[in-house]
N, C-alpha and C positions, 0 to 999 in steps of 0.2 A: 439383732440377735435372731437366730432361725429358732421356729421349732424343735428342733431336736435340741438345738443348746439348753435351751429354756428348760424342756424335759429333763436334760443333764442334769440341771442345777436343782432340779426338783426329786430326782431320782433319789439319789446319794442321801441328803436329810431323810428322807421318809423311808429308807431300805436302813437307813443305821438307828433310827428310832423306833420301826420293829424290830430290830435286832433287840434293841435293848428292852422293849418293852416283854418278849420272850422269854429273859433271859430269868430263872428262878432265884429268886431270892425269899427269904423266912421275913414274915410278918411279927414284928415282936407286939405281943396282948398287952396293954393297959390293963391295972384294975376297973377300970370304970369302962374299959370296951377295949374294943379291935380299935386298934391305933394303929397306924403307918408311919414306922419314924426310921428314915433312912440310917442305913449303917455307914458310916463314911468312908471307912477303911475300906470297904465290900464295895463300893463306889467308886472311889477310886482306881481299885484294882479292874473292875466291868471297862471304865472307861480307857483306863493303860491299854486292857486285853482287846477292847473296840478298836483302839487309833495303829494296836499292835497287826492285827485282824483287817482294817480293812486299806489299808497300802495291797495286801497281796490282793486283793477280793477285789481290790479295784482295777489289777494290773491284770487279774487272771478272770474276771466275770465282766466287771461294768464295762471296762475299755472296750472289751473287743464284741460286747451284745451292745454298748451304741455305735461302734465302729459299722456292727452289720444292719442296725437301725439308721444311719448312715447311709452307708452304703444302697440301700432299699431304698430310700428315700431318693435318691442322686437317678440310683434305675428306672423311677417311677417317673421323674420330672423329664429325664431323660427320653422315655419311652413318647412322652405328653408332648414334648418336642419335636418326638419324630411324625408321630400321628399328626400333628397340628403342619407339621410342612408336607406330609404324605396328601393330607386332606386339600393343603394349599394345591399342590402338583395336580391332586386327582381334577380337581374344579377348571386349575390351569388347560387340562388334556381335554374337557367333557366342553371348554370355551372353546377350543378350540376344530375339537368335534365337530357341535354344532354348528362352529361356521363354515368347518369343510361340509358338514349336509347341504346347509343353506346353500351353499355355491354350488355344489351338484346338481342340485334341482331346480336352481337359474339355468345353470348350464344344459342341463335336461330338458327343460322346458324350452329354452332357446333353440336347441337343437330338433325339439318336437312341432314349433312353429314354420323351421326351416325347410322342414322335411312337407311339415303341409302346405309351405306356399310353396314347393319344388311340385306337389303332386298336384297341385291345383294348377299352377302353370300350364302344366303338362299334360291333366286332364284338359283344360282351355286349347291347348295346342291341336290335339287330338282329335277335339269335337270337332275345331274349323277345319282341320284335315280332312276329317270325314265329311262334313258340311260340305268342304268345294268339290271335293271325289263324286259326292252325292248331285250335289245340281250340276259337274261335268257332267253326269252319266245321264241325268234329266235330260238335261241340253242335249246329248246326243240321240237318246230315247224320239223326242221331239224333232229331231230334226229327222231321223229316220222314217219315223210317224207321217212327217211334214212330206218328205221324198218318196214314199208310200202313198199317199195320199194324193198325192200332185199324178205317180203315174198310175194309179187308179183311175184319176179323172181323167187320164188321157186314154186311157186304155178303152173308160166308157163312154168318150168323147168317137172315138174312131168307131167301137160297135155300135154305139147311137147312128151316124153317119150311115155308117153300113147298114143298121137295119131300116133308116127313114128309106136310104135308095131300095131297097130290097120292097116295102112296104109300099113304094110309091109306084115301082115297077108292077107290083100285082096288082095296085087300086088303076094305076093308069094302064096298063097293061103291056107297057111299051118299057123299053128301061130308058132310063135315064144315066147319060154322063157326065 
């Protein structure tokens, strides 16, 4: 039995026994005190006028205020139903969330490693590029240096020459060929 039923059955007694406890009646006095001594005829007619009274009261009051006690009740469970799977969904959507974050930022990260061993490569590429550009241009520096150098000494080899004969012509006085 639900709740409201329960109420139901408890409604109905306790709403027709205020009725009846409301309802005025004369006290007849005792000599010796206030006595209460029910009138039976007057009793009888209370309760005819009660079982007469609450058929409509029941069809026109109780039915349709537990109908909408009811009904409230049905909206409310109902409502608890939809939050309790809303809240299901939402959890469902925020797992899922999460895992699309999580996979982005693998993915992100993956792609932030790739990207630095693409520029690291490439810086490593770059440096030996300029490294061999570098010790070509050495190497030729050097060898120009080198062939510089060589006809320098020939250069000072023949004015040596020249000036011993020049030199030897004045000391001997005579030339020399």
């Amino acid at each position: 039995m639900t709740r409201s039923r329960i109420a139901r059955f408890a409604l109905v007694p306790a709403l027709s026994l205020a009725a009846l406890s409301v309802w005025p009646t004369a006290a007849l006095a005792a000599e010796g005190g206030l006595a209460i001594i029910p009138n039976w005829g007057e009793t009888f007619a209370l309760v005819l006028l009660f079982c007469l009274f609450i058929i409509p009261a029941n069809a026109l009051i109780f039915k349709p205020l537990l109908a909408v006690f009811d009904e409230r009740e049905r909206k409310i469970e109902g409502a608890q139903a939809r939050a309790k799977h809303v809240g299901e969904e939402a959890e469902r959507v925020l797992g899922q969330y999460e895992h699309a974050v999580h996979e982005a930022r693998k993915e992100a990260e993956g792609d932030r490693r790739e990207a630095l061993d693409t520029a690291r490569k490439e810086q490593s590429r770059v440096t030996a590029e300029a490294r061999g550009f570098a010790e070509q241009e050495v190497a030729r520096a050097r060898e120009g240096l080198a062939q510089s150098l060589e006809a320098a000494r020939a250069d000072l080899r023949s004015q040596a020459e020249d000036l011993a004969r020049e030199a030897a012509t004045r000391v001997l006085g005579r030339s020399i060929s």
